[in-house]
N, C-alpha and C positions, 0 to 999 in steps of 0.2 A: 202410284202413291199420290195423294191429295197433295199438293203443292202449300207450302205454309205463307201464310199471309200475316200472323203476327208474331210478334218478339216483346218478350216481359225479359229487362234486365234486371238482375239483382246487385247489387253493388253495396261494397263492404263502405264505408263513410271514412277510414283510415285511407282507402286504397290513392297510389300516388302519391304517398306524404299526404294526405289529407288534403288534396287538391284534385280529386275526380271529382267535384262537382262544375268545376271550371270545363272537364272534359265533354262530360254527357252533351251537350248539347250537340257537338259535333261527330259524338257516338251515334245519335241519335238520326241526325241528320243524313248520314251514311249509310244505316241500313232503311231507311225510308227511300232508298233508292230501288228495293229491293220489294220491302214487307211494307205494306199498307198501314197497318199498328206495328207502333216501337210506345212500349211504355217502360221507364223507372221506378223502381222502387228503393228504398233504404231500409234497415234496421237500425236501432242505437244499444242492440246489444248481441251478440252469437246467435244465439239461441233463439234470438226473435228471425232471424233471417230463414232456419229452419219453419218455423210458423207459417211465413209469408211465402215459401213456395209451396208446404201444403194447401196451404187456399190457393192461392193464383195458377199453380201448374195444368190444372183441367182445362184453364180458360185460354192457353195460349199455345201456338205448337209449338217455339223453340223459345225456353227459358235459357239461359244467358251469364252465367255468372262471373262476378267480375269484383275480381281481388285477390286471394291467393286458396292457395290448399285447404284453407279452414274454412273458408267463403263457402269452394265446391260442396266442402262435407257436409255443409251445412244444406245445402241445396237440392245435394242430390239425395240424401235423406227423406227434404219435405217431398219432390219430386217420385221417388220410388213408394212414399207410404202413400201421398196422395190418391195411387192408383191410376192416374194417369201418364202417358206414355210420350209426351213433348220429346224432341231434340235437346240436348244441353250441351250449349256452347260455352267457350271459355275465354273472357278477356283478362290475362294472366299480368295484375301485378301486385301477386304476392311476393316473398324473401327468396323461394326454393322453384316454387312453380311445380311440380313433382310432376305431375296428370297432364298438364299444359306440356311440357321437356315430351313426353311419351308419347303426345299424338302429333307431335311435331308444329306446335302453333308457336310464332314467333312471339318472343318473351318480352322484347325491348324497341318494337315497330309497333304501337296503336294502329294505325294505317293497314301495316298487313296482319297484325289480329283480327283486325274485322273482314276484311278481305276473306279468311276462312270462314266466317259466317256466313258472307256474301256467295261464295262459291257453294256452298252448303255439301262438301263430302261427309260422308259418317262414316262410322265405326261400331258394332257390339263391341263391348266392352265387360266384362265379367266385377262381380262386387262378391266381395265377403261379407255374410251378414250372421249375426251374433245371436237370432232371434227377438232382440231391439232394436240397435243400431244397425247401418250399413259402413262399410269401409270400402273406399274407395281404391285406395294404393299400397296401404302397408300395417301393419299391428308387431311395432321391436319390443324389443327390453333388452336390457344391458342398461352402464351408468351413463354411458355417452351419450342414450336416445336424450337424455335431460336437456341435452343443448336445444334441442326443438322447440321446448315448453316454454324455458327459463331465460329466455332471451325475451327482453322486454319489447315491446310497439316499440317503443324511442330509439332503443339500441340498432333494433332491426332496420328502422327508416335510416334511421344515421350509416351505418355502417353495411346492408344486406346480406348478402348472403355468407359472405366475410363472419358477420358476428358469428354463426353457427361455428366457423375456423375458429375464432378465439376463445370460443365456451370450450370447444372439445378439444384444445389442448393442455383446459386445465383440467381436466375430467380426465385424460385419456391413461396418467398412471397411476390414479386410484381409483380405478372401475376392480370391481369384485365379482365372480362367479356368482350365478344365482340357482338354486334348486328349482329344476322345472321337470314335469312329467307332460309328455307331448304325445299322444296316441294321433298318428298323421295316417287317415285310410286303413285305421283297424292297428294299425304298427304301433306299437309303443315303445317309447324310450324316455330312460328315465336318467338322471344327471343333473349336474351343474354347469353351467353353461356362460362363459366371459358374453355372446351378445344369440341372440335370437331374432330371426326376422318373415316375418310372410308379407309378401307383396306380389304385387298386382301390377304388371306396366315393366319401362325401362329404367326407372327416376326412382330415388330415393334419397332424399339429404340435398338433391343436386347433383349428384354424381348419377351416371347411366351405369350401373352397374348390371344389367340383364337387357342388356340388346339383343333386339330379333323375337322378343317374347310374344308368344300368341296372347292374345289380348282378350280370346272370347274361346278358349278351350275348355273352359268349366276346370280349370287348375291355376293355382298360385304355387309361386316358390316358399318352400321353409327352407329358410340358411341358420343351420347352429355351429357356435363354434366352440369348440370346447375348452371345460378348462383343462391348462394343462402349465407343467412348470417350466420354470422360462420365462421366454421374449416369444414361445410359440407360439399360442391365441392372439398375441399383440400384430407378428408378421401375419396372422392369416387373416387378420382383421382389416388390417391396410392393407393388403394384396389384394382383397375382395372390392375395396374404396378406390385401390389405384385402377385395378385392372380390371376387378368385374369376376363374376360367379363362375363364368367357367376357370377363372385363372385357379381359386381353389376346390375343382369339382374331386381332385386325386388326392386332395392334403388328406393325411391321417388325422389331422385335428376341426375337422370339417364335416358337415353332414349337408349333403343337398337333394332337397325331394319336388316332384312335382304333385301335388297334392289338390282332393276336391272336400274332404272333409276333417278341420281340427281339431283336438280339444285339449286345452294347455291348465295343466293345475299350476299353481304359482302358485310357490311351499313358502315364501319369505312375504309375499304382498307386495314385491315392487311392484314400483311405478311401471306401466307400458307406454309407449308414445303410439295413438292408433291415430292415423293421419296427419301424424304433427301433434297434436294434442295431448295434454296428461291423463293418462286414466287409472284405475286400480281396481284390479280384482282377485279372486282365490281363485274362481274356475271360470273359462269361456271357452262354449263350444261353436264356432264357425262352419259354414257349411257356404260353396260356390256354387248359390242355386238360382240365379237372378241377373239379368244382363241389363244395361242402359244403352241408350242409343246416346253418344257422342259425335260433335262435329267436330275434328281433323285437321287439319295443316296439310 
């Protein structure tokens, strides 16, 4: 394999409390020890950060992203349309880290973040993709996923990953079942459902709840949990948060599948959280047909 000689970082303009500009230089400085080109870039909006890896991805081998879960998404989007095939690294300071938590790169050492760059392990890495988008980590719904979206910039620098705690325990006894039809690999099932979840990795919310997960099998997990009366769906909910997917693979109010192809009707319109993010739609069909190359901890 050609040895890479340059590094284009992408860098969210919030990341750090609004002080990674202070940082780059000495980002910058570190892996020039290494790559011959280190260049920066910014967006001043989402959605421009997607733009700017579509064009720049061709030109560089290992693009770099740097800020959190919505940064990535945004990246490895411009990255996989662009057509070209770079490393994507990750310097992780977002609120959750999700992607960052699963490949094991440290969250809260800058230092040895880039060190993983520096060392340059990789990984395939499996993506869901919707036939527009790609998703990197996860696609919920349920009312809880809300705390991801509805948590403001401010609240989240202020308080981290905490604030997600505090949303979701106003949300957590007035979430409602929602009508979903789910054909997972030809299988159909049809219900109302307290939460729904596909991902991708170990990390969701911040919680490792699917450790050990193969990362590049051409399958994500679907978790649904049913509605059911009671405090049922409430404990299988938290069981899955304290302890993780195998804790409820036996519950009768649980369903767990390893899956390569979805397609989810959404009977009411809720909102889904696909990487953090708000989204809404009637129907989306997913298929695990596309891999990234990731750099590792």
């Amino acid at each position: 394999m050609k040895q890479p000689t340059s590094v284009l970082i992408i860098y969210n303009p919030n990341a750090m409390k609004g002080k990674i500009d202070e940082y780059l230089p000495k980002i910058k400085q570190r892996l020039l020890l290494r790559y011959p080109v280190v260049d920066a870039i910014t967006s001043p909006t989402p959605d421009g950060t997607e733009e700017l890896a579509l064009k720049n991805a061709p030109k560089y081998d290992i693009v770099v992203s740097c800020g959190g879960d919505g940064t990535l998404h945004q990246v490895v989007n411009g990255v996989m349309k662009s057509g070209a095939t770079p490393m994507v690294g990750i310097l992780p300071f977002g609120t959750c880290n999700d992607v960052a938590r699963t490949l094991k790169i440290p969250l809260k050492n800058i230092d040895k973040a880039i060190d993983c760059i520096l060392r340059l392990n990789t990984t395939d890495y499996d993506l869901m993709f919707d036939g527009n988008e790609y998703i990197t980590y996860s696609l919920a719904c349920g009312y809880i996923t809300g705390v991801s979206y509805t948590a403001s910039n401010k609240m989240k620098s202020k308080l981290g990953w905490s604030s997600y705690v505090f949303l979701a325990s106003k949300y957590i006894f007035k979430m409602k079942s929602l009508p979903l039809t789910i054909t997972a690999d030809g299988e159909r099932i049809h219900g109302k459902f307290f939460f729904a979840l596909l991902m991708n990795g170990e990390s969701t919310g911040g919680f490792h709840i699917n450790k050990g997960e193969d990362l590049a099998n051409h399958k994500v997990k679907l978790v649904l949990i049913k509605e059911t009366k009671g405090l049922g769906k409430l404990f299988t909910f938290l069981n899955l948060y304290l302890h993780g997917i195998k804790a409820i693979l036996k519950s009768k109010n649980a369903i767990v599948m390893d899956v390569n192809e979805v397609e989810i009707e959404n009977h009411s319109n809720a909102p889904f959280a696909l990487d953090g993010e708000k989204t809404e739609f009637l129907k989306k069909h997913l298929h695990v047909n596309e891999t990234i190359k990731f750099i590792k901890g």
